[in-house]
RODO-2510 file (C-alpha; in nm, 4 decimals, decimal comma):
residues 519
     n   res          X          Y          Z
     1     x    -2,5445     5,1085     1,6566
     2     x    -2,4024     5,4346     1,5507
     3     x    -1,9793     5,3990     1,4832
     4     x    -1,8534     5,6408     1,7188
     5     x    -1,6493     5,9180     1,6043
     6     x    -1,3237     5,7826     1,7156
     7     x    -1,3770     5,4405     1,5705
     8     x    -1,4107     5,6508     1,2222
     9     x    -1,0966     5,8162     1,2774
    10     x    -0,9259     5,4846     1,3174
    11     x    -1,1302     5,3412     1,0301
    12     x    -1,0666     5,5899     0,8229
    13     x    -0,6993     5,6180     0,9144
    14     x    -0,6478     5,2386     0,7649
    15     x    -0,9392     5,2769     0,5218
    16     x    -0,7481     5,0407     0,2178
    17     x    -0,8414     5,3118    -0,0197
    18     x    -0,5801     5,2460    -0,3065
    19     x    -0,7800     5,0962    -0,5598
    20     x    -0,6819     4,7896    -0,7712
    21     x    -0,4755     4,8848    -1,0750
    22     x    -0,6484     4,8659    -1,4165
    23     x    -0,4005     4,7339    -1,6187
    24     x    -0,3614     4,8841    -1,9555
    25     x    -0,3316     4,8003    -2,3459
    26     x     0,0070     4,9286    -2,5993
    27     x    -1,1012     4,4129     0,8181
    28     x    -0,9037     4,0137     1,9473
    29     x    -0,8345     3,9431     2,1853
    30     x    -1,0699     3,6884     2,4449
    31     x    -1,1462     3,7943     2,7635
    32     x    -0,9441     3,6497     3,0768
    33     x    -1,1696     3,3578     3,1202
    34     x    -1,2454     3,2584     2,7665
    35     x    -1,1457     2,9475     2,6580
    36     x    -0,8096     2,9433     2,4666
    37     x    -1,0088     2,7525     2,1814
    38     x    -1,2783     2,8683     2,0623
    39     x    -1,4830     2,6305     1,7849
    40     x    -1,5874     2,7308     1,4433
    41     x    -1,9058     2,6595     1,2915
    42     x    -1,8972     2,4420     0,9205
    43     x    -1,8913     2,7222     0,6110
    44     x    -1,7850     3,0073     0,8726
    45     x    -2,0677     3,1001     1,0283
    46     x    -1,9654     3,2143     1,4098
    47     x    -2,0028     2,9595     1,6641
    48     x    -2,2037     3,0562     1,9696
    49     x    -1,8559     3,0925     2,1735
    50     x    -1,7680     3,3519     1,9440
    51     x    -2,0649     3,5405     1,8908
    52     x    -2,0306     3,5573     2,2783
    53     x    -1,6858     3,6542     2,2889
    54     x    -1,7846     3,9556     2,0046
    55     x    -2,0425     4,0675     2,2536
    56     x    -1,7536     4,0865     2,4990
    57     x    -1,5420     4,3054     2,3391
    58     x    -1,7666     4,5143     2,1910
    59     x    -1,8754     4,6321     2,5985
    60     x    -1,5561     4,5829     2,7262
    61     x    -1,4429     4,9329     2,8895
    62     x    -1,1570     5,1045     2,7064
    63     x    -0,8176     4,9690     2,8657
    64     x    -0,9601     4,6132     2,9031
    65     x    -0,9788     4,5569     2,4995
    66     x    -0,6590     4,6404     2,3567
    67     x    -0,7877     4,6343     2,0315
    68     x    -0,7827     4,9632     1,8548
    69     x    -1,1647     5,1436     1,8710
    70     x    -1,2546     5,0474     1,5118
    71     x    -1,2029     4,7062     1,5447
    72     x    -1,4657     4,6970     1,8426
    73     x    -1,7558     4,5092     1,6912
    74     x    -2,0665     4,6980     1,6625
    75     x    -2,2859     4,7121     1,9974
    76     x    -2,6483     4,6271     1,8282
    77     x    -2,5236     4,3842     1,5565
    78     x    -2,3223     4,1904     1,8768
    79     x    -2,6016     4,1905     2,0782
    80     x    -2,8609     4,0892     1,8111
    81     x    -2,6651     3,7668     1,7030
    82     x    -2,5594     3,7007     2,0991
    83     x    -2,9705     3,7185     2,1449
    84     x    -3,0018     3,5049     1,8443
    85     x    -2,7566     3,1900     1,9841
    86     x    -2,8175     3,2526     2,3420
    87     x    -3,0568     2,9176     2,3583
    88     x    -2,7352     2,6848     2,2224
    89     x    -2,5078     2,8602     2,5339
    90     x    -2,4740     2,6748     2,8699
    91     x    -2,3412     2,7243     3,2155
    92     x    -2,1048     3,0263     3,2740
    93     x    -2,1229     3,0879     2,9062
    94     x    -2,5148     3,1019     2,9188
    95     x    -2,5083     3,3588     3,2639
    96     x    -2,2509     3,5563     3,0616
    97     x    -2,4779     3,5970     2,7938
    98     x    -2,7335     3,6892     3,0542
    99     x    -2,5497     3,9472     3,2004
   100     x    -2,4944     4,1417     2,8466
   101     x    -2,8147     4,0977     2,7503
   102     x    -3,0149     4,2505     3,0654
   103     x    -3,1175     4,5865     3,0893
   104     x    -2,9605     4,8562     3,2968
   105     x    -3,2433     4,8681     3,4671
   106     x    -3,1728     4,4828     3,6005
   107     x    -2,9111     4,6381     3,8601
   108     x    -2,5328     4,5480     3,9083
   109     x    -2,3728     4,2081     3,9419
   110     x    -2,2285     4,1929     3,5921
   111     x    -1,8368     4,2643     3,4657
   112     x    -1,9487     4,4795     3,1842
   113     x    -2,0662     4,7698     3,4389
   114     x    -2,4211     4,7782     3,2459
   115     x    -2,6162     4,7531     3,5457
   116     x    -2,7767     5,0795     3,7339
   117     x    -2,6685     5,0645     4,0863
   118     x    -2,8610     5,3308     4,2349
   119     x    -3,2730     5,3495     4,2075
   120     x    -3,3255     5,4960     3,8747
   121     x    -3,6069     5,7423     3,7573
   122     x    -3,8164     5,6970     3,4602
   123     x    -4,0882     5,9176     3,2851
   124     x    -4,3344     5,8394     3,0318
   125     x    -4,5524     5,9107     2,7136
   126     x    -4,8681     5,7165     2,5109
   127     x    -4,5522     5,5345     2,3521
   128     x    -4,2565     5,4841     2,5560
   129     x    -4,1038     5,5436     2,8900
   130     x    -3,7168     5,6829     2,9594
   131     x    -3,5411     5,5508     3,2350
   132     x    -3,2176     5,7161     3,4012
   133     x    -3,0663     5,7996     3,7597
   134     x    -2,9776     6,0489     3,9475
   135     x    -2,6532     6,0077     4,0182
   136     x    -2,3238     5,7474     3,9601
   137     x    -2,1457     5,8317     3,6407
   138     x    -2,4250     5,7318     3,4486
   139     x    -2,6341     6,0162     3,5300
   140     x    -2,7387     6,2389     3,3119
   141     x    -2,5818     6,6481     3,3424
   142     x    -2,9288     6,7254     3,4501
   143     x    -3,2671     6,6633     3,4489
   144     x    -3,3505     6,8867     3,1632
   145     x    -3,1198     6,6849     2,9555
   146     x    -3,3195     6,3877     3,0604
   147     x    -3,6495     6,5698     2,9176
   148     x    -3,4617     6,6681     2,6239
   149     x    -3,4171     6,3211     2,5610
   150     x    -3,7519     6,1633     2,7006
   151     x    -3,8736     6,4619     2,4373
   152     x    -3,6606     6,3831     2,1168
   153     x    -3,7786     6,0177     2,1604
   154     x    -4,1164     6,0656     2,1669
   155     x    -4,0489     6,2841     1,8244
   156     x    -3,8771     6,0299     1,6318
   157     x    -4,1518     5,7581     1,7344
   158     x    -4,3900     6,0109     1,6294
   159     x    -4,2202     6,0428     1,2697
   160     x    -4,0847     5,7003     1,2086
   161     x    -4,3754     5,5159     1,2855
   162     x    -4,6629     5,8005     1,2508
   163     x    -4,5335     6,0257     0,9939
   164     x    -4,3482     5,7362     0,7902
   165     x    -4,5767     5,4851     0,8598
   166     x    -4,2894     5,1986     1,0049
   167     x    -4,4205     4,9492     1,2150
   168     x    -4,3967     5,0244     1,5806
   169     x    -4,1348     4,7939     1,7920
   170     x    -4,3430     4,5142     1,9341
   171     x    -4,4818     4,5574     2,2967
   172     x    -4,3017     4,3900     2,5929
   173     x    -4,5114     4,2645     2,8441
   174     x    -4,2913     4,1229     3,0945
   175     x    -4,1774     4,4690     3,2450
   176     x    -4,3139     4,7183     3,4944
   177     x    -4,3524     4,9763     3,1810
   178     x    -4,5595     4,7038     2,9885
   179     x    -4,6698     4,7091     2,6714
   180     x    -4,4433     5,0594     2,6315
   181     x    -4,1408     5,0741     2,4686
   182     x    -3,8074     5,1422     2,7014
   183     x    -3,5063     5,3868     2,6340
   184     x    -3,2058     5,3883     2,9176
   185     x    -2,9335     5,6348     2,9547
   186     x    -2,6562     5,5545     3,0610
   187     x    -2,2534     5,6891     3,0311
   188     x    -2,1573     5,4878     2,6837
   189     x    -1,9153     5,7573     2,5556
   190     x    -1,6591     5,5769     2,7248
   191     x    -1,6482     5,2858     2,5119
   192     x    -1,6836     5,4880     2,1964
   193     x    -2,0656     5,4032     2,1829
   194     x    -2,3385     5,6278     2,1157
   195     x    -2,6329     5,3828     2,1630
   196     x    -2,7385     5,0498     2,1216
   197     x    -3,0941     4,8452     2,0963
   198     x    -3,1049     4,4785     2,1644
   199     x    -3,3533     4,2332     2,0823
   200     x    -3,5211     4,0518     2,3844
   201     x    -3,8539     3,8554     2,3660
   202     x    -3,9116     3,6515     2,0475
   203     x    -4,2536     3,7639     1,8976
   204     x    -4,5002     3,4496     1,9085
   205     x    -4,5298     3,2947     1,5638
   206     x    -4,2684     3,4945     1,4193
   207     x    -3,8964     3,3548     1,5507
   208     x    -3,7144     3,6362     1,3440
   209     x    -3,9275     3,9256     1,5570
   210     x    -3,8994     4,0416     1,8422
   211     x    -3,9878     4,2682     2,1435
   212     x    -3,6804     4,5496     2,2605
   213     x    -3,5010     4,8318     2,4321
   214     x    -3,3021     5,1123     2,3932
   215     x    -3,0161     5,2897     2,5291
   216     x    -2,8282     5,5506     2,4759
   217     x    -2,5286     5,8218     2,5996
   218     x    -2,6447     5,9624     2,8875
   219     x    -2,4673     6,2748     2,7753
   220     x    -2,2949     6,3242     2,4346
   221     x    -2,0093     6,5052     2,5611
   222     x    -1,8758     6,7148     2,2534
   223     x    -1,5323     6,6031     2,4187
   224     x    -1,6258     6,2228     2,3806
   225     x    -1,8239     6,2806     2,0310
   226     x    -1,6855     6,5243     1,8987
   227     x    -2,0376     6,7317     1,7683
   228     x    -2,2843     6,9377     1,9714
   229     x    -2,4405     6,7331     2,2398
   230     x    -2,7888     6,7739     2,0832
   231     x    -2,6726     6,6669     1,7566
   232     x    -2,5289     6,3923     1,8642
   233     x    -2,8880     6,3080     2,0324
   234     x    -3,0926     6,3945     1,7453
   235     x    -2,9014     6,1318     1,5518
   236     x    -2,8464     5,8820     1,7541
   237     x    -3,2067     5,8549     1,8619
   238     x    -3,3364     5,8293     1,4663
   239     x    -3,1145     5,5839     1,4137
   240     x    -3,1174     5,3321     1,7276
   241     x    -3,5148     5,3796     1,7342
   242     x    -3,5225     5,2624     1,4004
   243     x    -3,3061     4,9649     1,4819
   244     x    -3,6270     4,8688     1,7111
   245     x    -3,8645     4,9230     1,4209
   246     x    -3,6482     4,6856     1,2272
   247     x    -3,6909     4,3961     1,5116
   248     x    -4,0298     4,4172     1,4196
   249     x    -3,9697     4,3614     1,0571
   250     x    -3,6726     4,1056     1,1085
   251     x    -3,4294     4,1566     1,3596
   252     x    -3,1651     3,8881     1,1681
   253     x    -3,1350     4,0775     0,8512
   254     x    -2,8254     4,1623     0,6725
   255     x    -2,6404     4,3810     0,8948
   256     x    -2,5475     4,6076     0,5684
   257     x    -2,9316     4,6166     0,5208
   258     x    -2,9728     4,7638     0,8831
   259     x    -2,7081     5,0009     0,9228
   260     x    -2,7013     5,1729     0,5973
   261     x    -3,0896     5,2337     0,6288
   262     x    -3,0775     5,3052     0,9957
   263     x    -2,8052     5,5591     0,9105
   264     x    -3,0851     5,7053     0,6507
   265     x    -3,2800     5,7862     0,8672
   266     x    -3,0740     6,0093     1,0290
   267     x    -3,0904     6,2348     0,7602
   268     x    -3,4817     6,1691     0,7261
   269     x    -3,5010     6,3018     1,0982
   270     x    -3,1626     6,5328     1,1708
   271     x    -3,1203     6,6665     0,7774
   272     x    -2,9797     6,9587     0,8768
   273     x    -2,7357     6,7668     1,1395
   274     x    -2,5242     6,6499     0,8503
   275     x    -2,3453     6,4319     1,0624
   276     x    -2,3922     6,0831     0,8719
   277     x    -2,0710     6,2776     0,5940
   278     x    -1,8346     6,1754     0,8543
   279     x    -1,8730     5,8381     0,6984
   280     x    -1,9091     5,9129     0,3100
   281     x    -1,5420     5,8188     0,2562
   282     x    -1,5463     5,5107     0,3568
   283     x    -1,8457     5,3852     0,1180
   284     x    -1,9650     5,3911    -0,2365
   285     x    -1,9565     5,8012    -0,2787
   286     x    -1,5605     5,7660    -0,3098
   287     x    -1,4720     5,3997    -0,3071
   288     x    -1,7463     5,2243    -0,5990
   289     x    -1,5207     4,9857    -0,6095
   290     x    -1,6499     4,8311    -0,2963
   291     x    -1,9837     4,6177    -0,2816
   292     x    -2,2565     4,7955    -0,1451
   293     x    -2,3801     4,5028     0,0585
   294     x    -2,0687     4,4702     0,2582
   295     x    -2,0460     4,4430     0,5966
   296     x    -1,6708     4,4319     0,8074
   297     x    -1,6625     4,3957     1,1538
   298     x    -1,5290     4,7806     1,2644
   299     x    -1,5793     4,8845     0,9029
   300     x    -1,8003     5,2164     0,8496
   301     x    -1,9198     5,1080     0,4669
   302     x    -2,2348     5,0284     0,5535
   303     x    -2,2895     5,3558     0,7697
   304     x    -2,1747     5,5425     0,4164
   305     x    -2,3749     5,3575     0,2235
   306     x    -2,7062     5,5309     0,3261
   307     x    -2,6417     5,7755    -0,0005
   308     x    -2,8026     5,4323    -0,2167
   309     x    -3,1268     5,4829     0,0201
   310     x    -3,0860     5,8492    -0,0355
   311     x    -3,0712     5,7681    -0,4350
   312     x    -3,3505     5,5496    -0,4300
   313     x    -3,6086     5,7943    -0,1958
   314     x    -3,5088     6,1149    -0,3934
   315     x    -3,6028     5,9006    -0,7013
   316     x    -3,9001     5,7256    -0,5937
   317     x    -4,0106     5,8540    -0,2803
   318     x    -3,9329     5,7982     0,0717
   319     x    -4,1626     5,5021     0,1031
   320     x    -3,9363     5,3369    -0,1154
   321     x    -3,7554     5,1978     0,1902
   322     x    -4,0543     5,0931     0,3874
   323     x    -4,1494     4,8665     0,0991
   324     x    -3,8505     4,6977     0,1189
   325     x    -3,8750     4,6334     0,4766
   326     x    -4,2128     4,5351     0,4135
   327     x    -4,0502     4,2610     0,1827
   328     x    -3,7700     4,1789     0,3828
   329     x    -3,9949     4,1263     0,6818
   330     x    -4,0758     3,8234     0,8997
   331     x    -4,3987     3,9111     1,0681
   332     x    -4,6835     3,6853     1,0022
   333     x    -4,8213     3,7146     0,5943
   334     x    -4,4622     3,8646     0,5127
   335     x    -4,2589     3,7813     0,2241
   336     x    -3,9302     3,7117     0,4577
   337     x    -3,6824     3,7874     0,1610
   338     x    -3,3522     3,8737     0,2432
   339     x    -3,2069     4,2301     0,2144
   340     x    -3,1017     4,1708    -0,1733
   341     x    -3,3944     3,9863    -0,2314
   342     x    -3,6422     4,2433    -0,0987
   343     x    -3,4655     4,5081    -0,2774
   344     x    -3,4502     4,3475    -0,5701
   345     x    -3,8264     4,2580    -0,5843
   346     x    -3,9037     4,6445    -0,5098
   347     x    -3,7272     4,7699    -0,8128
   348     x    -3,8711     4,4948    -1,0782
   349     x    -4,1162     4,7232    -1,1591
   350     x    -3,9137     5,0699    -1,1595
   351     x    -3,6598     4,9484    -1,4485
   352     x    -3,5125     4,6406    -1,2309
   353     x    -3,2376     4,6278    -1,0111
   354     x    -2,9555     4,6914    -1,2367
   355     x    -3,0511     4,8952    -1,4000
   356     x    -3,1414     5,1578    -1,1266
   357     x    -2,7522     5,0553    -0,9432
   358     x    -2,6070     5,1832    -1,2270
   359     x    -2,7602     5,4913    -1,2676
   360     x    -2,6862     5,5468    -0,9429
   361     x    -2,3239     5,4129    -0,9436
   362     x    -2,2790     5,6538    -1,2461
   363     x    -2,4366     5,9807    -0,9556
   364     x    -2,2113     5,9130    -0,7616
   365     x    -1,9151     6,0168    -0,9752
   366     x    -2,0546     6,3376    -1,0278
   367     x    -2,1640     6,3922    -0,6598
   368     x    -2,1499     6,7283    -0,6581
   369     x    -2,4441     6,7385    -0,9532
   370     x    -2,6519     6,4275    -0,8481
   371     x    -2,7262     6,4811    -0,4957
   372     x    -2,8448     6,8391    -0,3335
   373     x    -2,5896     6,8113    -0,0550
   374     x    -2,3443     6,6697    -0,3318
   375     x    -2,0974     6,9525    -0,3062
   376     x    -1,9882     6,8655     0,0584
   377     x    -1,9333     6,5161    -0,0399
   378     x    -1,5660     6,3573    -0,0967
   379     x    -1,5214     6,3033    -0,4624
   380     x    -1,5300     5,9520    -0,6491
   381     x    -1,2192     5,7485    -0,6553
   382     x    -1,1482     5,7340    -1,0815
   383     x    -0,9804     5,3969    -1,1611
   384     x    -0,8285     5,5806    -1,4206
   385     x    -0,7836     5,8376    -1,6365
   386     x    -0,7021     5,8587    -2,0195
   387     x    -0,5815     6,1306    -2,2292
   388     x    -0,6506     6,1000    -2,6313
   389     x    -0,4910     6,3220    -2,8581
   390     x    -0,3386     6,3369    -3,1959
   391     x    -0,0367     6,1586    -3,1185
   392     x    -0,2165     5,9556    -2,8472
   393     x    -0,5660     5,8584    -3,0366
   394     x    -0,6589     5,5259    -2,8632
   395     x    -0,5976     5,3789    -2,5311
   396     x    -0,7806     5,1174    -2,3369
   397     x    -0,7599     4,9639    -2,0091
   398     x    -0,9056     4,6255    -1,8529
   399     x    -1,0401     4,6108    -1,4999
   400     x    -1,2409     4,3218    -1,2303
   401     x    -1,5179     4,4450    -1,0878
   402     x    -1,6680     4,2935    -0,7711
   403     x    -2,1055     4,2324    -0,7043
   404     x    -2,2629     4,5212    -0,6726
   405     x    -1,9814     4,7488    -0,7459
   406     x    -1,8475     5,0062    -1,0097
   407     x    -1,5362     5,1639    -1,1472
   408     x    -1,5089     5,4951    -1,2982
   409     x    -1,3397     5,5740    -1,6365
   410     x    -1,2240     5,9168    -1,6760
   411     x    -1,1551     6,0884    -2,0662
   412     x    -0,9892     6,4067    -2,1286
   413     x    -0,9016     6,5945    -2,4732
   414     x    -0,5827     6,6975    -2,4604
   415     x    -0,4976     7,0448    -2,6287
   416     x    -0,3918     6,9203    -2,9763
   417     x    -0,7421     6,8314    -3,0458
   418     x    -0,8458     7,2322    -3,0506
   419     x    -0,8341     7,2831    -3,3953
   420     x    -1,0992     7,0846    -3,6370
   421     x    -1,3935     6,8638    -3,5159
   422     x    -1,3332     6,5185    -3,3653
   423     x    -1,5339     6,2448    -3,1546
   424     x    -1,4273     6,0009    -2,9120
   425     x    -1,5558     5,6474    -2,9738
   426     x    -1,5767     5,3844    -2,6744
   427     x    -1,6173     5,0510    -2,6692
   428     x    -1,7378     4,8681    -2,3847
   429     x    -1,6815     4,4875    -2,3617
   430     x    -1,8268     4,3196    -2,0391
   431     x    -1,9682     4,0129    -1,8900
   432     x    -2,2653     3,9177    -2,0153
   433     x    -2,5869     4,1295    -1,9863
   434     x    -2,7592     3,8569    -1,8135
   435     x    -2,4371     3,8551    -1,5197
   436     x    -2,5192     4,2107    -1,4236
   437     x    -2,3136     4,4357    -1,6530
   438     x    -2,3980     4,7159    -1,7393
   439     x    -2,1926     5,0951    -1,8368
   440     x    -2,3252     5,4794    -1,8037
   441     x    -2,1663     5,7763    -1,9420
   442     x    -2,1596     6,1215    -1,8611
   443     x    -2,0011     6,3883    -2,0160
   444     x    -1,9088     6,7269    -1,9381
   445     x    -1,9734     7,0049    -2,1675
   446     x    -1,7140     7,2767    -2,2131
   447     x    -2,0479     7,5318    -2,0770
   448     x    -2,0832     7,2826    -1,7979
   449     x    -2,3809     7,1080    -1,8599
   450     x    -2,3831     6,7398    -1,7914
   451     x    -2,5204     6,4839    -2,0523
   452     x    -2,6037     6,1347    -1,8971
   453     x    -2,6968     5,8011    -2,0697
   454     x    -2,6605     5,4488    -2,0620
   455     x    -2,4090     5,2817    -2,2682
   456     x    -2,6619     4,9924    -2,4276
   457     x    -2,4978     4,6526    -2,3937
   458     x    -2,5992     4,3620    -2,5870
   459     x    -2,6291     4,0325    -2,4659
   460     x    -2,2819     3,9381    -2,4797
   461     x    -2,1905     4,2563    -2,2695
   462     x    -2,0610     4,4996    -2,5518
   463     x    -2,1795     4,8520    -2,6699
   464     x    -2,0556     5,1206    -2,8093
   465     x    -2,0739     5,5414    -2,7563
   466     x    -1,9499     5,8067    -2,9441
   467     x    -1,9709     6,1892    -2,8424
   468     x    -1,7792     6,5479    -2,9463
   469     x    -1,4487     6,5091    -2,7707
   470     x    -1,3481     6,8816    -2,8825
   471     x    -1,1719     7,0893    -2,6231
   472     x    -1,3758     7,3767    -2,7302
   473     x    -1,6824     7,1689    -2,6631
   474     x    -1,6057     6,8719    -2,3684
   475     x    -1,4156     6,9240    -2,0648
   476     x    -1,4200     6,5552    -2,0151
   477     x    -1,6027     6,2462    -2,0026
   478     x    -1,6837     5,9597    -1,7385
   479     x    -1,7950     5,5985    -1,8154
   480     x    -1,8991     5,3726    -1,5211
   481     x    -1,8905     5,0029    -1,5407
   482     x    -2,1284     4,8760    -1,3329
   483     x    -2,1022     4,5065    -1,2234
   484     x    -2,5049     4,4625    -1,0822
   485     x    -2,4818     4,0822    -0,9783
   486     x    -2,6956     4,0174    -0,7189
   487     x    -2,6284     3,5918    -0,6830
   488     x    -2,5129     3,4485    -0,3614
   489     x    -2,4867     3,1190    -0,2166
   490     x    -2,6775     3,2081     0,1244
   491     x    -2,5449     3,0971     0,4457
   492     x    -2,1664     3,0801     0,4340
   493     x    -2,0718     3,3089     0,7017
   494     x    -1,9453     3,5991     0,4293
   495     x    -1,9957     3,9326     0,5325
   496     x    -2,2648     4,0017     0,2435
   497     x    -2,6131     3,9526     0,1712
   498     x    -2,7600     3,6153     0,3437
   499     x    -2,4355     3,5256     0,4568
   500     x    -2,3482     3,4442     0,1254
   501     x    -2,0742     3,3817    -0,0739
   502     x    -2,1003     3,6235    -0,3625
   503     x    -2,1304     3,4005    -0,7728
   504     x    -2,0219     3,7326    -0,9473
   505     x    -1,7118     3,8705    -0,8329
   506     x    -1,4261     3,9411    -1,0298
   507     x    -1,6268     4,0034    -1,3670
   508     x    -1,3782     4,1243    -1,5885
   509     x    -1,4124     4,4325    -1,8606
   510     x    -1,2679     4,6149    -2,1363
   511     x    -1,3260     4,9722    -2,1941
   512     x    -1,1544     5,0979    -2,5157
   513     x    -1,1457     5,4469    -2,6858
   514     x    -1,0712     5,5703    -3,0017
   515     x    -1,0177     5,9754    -3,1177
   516     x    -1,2097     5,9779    -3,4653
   517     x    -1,2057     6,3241    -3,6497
   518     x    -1,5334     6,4142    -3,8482
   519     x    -1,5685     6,4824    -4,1618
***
């Protein structure tokens, strides 16, 4: 599910974005009828009373959750785990479920208004069929805007799954539209939702697949989204399609793993829509501090986070994705790795995982340079910055650096270093090379050209660089240390990879520099 825009704004408004100081050298409430205690599940993992009481809030209509809108759990994500423990539920519990589950289509009866409750049209294609009604306030303004929208779906089936080659969302046939896939509009705007897919019949042989449907705004009122209506569509229906592809792949996955890619294709589809920057500040562009696989319930990291797909595809190709939800998948002859594992596996053979996540940790700092849409991107968080001179010719700083994760090490010349020829020398001393550290360095030529290389690190984690540090020749330089561990102890109920409880957090490094003048 897409975060809606006035979830970001409340995201973004408590976004924690002061980052932790580098010290230096010389993320509800239950329903009425919930139970007041609700049990937890050994190592954290949800129990099914609260995976049903996330579902809960996450459709509750505005004024019933007093929860502010970035806190409401996401819509797909709920409705994928509340599909997922649905079997262990019982009794009132079980119907509740039920009643979130269903399709609008399935009529009224439950508390969560998701039911039509007049007859409801439907028109459809080779592919899939769209469903709405005619009137009630789920209507849509028209029925051209319903053909605009039958029409945009049957366009982002035919380039997700034709042009890209995904696998097509697995057929359903216990409905009247059988074996076609099913979109649903209906008014979502008022509980800050632009769409949602949820998983519904397990695929035979493969528990982690599964057959689905769609639905979405029935109008994407600029007043309730805050962007053109069709822009808004255009988005939306990349992205929550593409949530269906992935229930053909593995509809468990990590939910960073979903969203962030779902969120790429957005700007696969809707390029020109730019409207996936509303979340850049809240991910790795500006905060690298932050671990790419992260996922916080109400958080919009993982939504920013689709500038690593965007790294990896302008790199390698767009297929680059598709192989790793070929490896992630769950269908029968599948690897069925997990997100990290997958992604991991796909970059062995194109320099190896950490290798590549620094190089692209390092882009990120120079946004404006790496990427072709760079220069309407927020600018990287520096950890901090350090100004040599002659008076001032060494400084250092020491820093902990999270999985997956960077911090960014800015160098300036101050003016007394005009006159005569000098170099800056830095010294790098991290975790060991085998942990996942590893540094990058870019510096910034006076005629502003940009030189970019690794910073070499032996097996203990050190290595050295040394560069003109001139005024009349750098305008400054940036070194990124890069902590690439990718171990986790799966199935903790963490909000990372697997579950997991991340084995390299908190890596600690050195950076030191030195102003040398040459001879």
């Amino acid at each position: 599910m897409r975060r809606s825009v006035a979830a970001i704004l409340v995201a973004l408004s408590t976004t924690v974005s002061v980052l932790p100081a580098l010290a230096t050298t010389p993320g509800a409430s239950a329903s009425a009828s919930a139970p007041a205690a609700i049990p937890r599940h050994p190592d954290g993992e949800d129990s099914p009373q609260e995976v049903l009481q996330r579902a809960q809030r996450a459709f509750a209509p505005v004024g019933r959750d007093r929860s502010p809108a970035a806190d409401r759990p996401d819509a797909t994500l709920a409705l994928r785990d509340l599909f997922e423990v649905r079997a262990r539920l019982t009794g009132e519990e079980r119907r509740r479920a039920d009643e979130l589950l269903a399709r609008p289509s399935d009529g009224a009866g439950d508390p969560y208004d998701d039911g039509y409750t007049v007859p409801s049209k439907r028109k459809c294609s080779k592919n899939l069929c769209l469903h709405w009604v005619p009137t009630t306030a789920d209507a849509p303004p028209n029925r051209k805007w319903a053909l605009r929208t039958f029409d945009m779906m049957n366009r982002v089936w035919r380039f997700e799954v034709g042009k890209l080659g995904y696998r097509r969302p697995l057929p359903d046939v216990r409905h009247s539209s059988s074996p076609k896939f099913d979109v649903y509009l209906k008014d979502l705007g008022s509980k800050f939702i632009y769409g949602y897919c949820a998983p519904e019949y397990p695929a035979a042989g493969a528990r982690r697949t599964a057959s689905g449907f769609c639905v979405l705004d029935n109008d994407f009122a600029r007043s309730q989204f805050g962007a053109p209506p069709l822009t808004s569509l255009r988005v939306t229906a990349a992205h929550e399609f593409f949530h269906a592809v992935q229930f053909a792949y593995d509809y468990k996955d990590d939910p960073w793993f979903m969203e962030s890619t779902a969120t790429w294709m957005e700007e696969r589809f809707a390029d020109s829509a730019n409207d996936n920057r509303q979340y850049l500040p809240a991910g790795q562009v500006r905060l690298p501090h932050v671990p790419l696989d992260v996922f916080r319930r109400g958080g919009t990291a993982p939504y920013a986070n689709w500038v690593f797909w965007e790294f990896l595809s302008e790199r390698y190709g767009k297929a680059i994705v598709k192989r790793v939800w070929e490896q992630a998948g769950a269908f029968p002859g599948a690897p069925n790795r997990y997100s990290t594992q997958a992604l991991t596996r796909v970059l062995g053979s194109r320099g190896g995982f950490s290798s590549v996540f620094a190089a692209y940790a390092s882009a990120n700092a120079t946004a404006t340079r790496s990427y072709p849409e760079g220069k309407a991107w927020p600018s990287a968080t520096i950890s901090r910055t350090l100004v040599l001179g002659r008076n001032e010719r060494t400084d250092s700083a020491r820093t902990r650096i999270d999985h997956m994760a960077a911090k960014h090490v800015l160098f300036r010349p101050d003016s007394s270093l005009e006159r005569g020829k000098w170099r800056l020398r830095v010294k790098v001393d991290g975790p060991a090379r085998a942990s996942g550290a590893r540094a990058r360095l870019v510096v910034k030529t006076k005629k502003g050209a940009w030189v970019r290389r690794p910073i070499e690190l032996n097996a203990r984690g050190v290595g050295f660089a040394s560069f003109d540090f001139s005024p009349a020749k750098v305008r400054s330089a940036v070194v990124t240390l890069v902590n690439s561990n990718t171990r986790f102890r799966c199935g903790k109920g963490k909000s990372y990879s697997c579950s997991g409880r991340p084995l390299g957090d908190q890596k600690r490094f050195l950076v030191k520099a030195w102003v040398t003048r040459r001879g």
